[in-house]
C-alpha positions, 0 to 999 in steps of 0.5 A: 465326547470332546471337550467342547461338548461337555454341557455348562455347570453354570449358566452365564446371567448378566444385568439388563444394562450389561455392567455386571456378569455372573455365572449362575450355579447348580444348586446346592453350589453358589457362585462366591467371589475369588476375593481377587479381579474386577468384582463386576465380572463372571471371571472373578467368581466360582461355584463353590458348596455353601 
């Protein structure tokens, strides 16, 4: 299976508007901010253990 084929952990989710992203978690995981980048954006987040 190549790299491209590996399924998603998170699923991306966004506001209806579109001003915010976050990918969503697998449970038990949660997405936590990095505590660095725009906080209005996926990239600034991970899924971490609660």
């Amino acid at each position: 299976m190549a790299a491209t084929d590996q399924p998603r952990s998170t699923l991306p989710a966004a506001t209806t508007d579109g001003t915010r992203t976050r990918d969503l978690c697998a449970y038990p995981r949660v997405s936590r901010y990095k505590g660095y980048g725009d906080p209005a954006v996926a990239s600034s987040y991970r899924c971490t253990r609660r």
